[in-house]
DRENKOLBA-472763 format. One record per residue (C-alpha): x, y, z. Coordinates in pm, 1 decimal. Example, Ala and Ser with C-alpha at 12.3 -4.5 7.8 and 13.67 -1.06 7.14 Angstrom:
PT, 1230.0, -450.0, 780.0
PT, 1367.0, -106.0, 714.0
***
This chain:
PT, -21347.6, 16672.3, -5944.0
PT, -21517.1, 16938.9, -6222.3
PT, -21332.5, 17229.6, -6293.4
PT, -21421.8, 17512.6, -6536.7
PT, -21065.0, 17565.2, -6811.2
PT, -20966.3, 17917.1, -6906.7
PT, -20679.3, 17884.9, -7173.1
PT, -20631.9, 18234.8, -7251.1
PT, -20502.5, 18379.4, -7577.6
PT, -20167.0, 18193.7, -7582.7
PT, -20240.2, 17837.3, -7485.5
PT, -20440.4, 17864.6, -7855.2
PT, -20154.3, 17997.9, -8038.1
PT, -19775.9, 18033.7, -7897.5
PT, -19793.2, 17803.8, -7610.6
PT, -20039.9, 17586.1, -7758.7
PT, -19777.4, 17248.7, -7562.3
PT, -19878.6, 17451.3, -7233.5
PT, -20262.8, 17366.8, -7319.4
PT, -20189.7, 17035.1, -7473.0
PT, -19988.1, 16899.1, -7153.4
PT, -20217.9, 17086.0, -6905.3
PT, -20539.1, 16900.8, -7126.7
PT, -20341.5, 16530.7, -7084.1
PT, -20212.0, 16617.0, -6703.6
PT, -20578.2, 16684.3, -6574.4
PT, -20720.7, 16381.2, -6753.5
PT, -20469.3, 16145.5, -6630.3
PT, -20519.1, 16296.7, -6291.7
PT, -20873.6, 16248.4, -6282.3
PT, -20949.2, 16602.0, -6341.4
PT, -21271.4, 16695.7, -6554.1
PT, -21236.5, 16998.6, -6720.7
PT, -21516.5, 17232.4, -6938.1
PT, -21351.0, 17511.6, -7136.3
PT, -21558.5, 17815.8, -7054.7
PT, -21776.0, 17873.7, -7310.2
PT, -21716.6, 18154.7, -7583.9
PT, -21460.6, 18321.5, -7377.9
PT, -21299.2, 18609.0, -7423.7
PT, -20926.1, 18775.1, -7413.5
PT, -20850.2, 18873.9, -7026.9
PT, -20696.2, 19155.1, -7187.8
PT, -20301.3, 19095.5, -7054.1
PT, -20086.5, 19402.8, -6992.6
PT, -20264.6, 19585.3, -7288.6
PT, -20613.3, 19663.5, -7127.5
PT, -20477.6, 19818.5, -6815.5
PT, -20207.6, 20001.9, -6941.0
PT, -20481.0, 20126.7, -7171.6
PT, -20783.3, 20192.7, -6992.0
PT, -20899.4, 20069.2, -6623.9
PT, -21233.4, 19970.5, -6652.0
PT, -21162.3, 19710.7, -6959.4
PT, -20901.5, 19587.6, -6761.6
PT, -21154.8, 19481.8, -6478.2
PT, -21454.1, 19429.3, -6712.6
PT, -21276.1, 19148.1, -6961.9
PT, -21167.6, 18870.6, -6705.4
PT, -21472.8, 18957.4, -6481.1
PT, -21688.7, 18911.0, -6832.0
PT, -21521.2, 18556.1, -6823.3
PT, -21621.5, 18477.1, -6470.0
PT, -21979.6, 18550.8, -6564.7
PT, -21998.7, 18386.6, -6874.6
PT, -21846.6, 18075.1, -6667.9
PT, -22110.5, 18126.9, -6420.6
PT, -22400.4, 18115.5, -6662.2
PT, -22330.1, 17840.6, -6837.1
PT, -22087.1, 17583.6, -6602.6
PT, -22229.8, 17638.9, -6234.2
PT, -21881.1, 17535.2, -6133.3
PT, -21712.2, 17727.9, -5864.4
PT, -21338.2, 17638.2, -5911.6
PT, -21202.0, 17797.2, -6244.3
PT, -20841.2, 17651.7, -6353.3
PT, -20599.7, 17912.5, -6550.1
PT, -20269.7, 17788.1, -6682.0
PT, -20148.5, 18164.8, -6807.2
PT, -19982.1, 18338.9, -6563.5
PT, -20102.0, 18723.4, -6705.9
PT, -20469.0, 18538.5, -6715.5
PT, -20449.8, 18430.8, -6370.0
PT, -20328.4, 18755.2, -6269.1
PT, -20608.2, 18958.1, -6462.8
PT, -20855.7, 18730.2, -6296.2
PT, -20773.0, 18778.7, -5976.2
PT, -20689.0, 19158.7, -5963.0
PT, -20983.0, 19186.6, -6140.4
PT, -21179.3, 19015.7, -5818.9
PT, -20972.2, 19214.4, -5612.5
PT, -21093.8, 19537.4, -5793.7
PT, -21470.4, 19419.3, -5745.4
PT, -21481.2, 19432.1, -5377.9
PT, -21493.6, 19812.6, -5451.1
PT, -21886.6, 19893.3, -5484.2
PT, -21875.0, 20144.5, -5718.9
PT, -21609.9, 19981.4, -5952.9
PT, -21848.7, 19656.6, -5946.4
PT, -22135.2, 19886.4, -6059.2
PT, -21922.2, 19996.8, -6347.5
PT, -21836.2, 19690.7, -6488.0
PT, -22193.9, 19517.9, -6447.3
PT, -22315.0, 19767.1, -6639.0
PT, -22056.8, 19723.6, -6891.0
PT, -22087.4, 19322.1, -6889.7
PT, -22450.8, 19361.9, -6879.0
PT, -22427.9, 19039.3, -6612.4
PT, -22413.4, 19012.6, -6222.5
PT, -22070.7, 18934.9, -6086.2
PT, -22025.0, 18625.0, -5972.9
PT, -21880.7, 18625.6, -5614.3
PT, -21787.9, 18262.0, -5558.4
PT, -21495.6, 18163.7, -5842.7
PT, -21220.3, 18065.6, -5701.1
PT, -20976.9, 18093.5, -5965.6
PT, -20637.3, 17866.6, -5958.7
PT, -20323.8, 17897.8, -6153.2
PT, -20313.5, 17541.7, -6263.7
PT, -20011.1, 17471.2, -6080.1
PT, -20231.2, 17555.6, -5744.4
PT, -20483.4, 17346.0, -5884.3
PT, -20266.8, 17008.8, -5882.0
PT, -20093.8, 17125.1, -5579.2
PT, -20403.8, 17203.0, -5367.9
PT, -20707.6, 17041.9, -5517.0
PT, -20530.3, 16705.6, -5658.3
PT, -20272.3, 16688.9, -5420.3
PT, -19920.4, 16513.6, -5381.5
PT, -20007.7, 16193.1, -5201.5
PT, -20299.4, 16183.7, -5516.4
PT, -20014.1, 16240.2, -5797.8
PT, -19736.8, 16037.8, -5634.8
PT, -19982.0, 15689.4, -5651.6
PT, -20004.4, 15776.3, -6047.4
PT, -19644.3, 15800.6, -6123.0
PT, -19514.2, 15574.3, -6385.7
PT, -19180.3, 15701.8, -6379.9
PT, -18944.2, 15955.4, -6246.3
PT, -18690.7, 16221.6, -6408.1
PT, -18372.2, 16022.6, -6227.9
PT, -18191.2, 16324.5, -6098.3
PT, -18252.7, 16590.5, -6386.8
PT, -18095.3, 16928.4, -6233.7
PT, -18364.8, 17217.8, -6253.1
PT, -18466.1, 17554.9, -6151.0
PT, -18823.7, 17631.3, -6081.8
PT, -18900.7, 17994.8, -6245.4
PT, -19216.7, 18166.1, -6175.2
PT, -19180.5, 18519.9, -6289.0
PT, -19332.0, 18814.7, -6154.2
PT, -19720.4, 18729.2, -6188.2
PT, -19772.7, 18325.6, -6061.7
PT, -19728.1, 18505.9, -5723.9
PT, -19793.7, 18878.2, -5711.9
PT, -19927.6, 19132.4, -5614.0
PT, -19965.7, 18949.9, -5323.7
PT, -20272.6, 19088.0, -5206.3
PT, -20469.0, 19003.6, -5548.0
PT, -20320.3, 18623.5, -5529.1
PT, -20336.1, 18554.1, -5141.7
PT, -19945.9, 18447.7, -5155.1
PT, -19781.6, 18451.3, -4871.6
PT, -19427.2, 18368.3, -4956.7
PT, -19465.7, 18582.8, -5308.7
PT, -19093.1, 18629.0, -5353.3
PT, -18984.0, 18234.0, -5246.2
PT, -19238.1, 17981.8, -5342.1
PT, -19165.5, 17631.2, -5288.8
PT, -19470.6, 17473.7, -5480.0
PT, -19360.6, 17436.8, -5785.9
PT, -18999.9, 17273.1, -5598.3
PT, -19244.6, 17032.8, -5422.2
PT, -19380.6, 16910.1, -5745.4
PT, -19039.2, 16814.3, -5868.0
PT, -18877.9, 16636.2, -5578.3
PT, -19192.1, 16428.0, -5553.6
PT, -19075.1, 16403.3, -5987.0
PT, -18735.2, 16274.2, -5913.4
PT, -18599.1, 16622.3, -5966.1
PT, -18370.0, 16807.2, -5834.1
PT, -18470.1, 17125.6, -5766.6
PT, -18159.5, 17406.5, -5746.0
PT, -18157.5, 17723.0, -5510.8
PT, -18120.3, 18028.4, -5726.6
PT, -18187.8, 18363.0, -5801.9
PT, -18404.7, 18459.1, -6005.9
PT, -18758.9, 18244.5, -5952.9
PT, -18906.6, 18532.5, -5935.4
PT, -18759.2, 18790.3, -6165.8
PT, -18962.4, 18923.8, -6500.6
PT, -18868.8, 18820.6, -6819.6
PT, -18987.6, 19121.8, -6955.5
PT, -19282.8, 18961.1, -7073.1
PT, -19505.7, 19194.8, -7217.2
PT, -19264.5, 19444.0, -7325.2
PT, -19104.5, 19211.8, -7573.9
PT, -19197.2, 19360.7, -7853.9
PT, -19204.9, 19752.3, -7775.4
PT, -18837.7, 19714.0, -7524.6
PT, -18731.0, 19391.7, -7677.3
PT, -18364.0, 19521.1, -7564.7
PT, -18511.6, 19518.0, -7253.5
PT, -18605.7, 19202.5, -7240.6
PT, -18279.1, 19013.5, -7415.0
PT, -18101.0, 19167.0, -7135.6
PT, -18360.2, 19052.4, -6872.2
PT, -18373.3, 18663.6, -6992.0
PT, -18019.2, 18701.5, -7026.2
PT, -17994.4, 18725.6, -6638.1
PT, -18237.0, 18451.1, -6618.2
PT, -18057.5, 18174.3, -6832.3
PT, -17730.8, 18300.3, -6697.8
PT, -17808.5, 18230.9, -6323.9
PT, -17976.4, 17941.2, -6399.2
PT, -17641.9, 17781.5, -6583.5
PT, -17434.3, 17912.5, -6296.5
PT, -17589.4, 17687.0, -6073.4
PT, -17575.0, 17365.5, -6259.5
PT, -17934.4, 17402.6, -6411.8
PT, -17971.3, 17138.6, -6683.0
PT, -18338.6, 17280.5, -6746.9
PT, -18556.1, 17588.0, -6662.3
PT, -18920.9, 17475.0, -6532.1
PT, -19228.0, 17678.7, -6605.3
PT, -19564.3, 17788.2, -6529.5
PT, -19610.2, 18111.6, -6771.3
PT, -19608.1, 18130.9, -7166.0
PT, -19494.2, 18460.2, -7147.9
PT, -19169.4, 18317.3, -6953.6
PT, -19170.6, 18047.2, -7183.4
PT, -19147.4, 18267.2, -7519.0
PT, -18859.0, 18448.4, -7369.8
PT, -18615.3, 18183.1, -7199.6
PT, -18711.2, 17897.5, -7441.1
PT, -18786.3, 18113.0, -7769.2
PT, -18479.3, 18367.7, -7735.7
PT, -18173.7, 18170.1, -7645.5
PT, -18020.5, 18223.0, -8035.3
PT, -18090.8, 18566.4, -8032.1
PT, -17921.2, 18593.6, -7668.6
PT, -17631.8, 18455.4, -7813.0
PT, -17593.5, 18602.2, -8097.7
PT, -17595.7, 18956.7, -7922.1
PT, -17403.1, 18867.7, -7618.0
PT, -17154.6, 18594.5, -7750.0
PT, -17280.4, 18373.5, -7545.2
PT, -17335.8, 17963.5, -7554.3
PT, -17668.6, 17937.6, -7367.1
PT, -17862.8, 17583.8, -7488.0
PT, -18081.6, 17474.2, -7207.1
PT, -18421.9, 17345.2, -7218.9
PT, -18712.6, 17528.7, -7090.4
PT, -19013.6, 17297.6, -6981.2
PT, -19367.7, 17354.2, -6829.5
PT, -19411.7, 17205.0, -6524.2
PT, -19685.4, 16989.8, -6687.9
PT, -19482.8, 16865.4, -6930.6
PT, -19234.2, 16708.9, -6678.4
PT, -19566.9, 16578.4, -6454.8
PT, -19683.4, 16452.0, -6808.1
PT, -19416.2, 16270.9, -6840.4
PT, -19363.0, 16083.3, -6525.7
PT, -19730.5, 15982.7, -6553.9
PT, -19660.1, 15812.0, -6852.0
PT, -19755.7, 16069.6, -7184.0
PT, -19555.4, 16043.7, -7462.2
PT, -19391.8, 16341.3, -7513.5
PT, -19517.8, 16436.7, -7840.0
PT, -19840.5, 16432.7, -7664.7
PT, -19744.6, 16706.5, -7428.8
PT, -19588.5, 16906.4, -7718.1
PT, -19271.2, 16889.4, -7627.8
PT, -19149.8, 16837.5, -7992.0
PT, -19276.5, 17184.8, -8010.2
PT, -19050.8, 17363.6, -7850.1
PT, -18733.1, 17613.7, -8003.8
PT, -18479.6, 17477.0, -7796.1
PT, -18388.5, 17159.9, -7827.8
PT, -18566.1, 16967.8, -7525.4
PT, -18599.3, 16577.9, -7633.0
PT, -18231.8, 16496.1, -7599.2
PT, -18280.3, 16585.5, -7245.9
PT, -18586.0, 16372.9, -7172.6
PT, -18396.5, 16093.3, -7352.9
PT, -18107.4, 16100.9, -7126.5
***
């Protein structure tokens, strides 16, 4: 299996253990991968808050530039805000006269035929679990997790063909099949904040707040991942929680393909998680 690799912004800076497990986790899976050539920001939250043809034009720029140089047809996207772009983007284009628009801003025909995959989709769908459970090395013996996907690995439905946007199971799936176990809770698919983090970051304390609370009231011993954005605030902000609502919160905050990495046999250090701001090896160690 080929696959054309859109990293996005942040799996080159803040979430660069996102990229590096996601990089080991399709190799060991048998995965080829070509990062799209000279690609460009999707433009996140910024371009359509900002200005509605940008926000269409940059990820459908990507899709072309993918199309010109890979010929591949299945595009893999780890981000969560690049996935989304992507594929509200491709919703936008079905309108004729927005399509017009942004080919003559790209100066490229779009390309009808991506079919662009949150990587999580990817391994679920394209790999498969009877595929991944003949590679597994080891298992994670019982660990106690949540599986959070925030408010864009799922919606709007109608750009990401979701049907159960508000409970998804996938990421659950995964985990059992990990030696997980996977906790009901509340807030899988409640935002972070995310973007606002640095205009509202009030906002957003509060918001993770919620998050790592629920998940602790249920017996979480980790958080489980499939969005930088998510990551930054539930793994990056615990101290800063804490220190504003006296609270104790100290629980790790993985990417799902860290935890796959794992069981597959990657070193950890490999996958990045050494990388992380809350302390995660002690975990993986027990």
């Amino acid at each position: 299996m080929k696959v054309s690799y859109y990293p996005g912004c942040s799996l080159h800076s803040t979430a660069i253990e996102y990229d590096m497990s996601t990089r080991k986790v399709l190799e060991a899976l048998g995965v080829e991968y070509v990062e799209v050539k000279d690609w460009i920001c999707c433009g996140s939250t910024p371009a359509h808050q900002a200005d509605e043809l940008m926000s269409v034009a940059l990820p459908v720029k990507n899709l072309a530039i993918m199309a010109e140089n890979d010929n591949l047809t299945d595009m893999c996207v780890p981000c969560a805000s690049c996935y989304s772009r992507l594929r509200v983007a491709q919703e936008k284009m079905k309108n004729p006269e927005t399509r017009k628009k942004v080919e003559d801003v790209i100066e490229a025909p779009y390309p009808e035929n991506v079919n662009v995959m949150h990587a999580l989709d990817l391994i679920i769908e394209k790999v498969g679990i009877p595929a991944i459970k003949e590679k597994i090395i080891s298992k994670l013996n019982g660990m106690k997790v949540v599986c959070y996907y925030g408010c864009l690995m799922t919606r709007p439905p109608k750009a990401t063909g979701k049907k159960e946007c508000e409970n998804p199971m996938e990421m659950e799936e995964l985990m059992e099949e990990l030696g997980a176990k996977p906790l009901d809770w509340n807030m899988k698919t409640f935002c972070c904040g995310a973007a606002s983090a640095l205009t509202q970051t009030e906002i957003v304390l509060d918001l993770t707040r919620e998050i790592l609370d629920d998940a602790v009231s249920v017996g979480a011993e980790a958080i489980v991942v499939g969005c930088p954005l998510c990551h930054a605030n539930t793994d990056g902000r615990q101290k800063e929680i804490n220190a504003k609502y006296k609270t104790d919160f100290d629980i790790p905050v993985f990417y799902f393909t860290e935890l796959l990495g794992l069981c597959l046999g990657i070193d950890p250090k490999e996958l990045g998680i050494d990388k992380h701001l809350t302390e995660a090896m002690d975990l993986i160690k027990k």
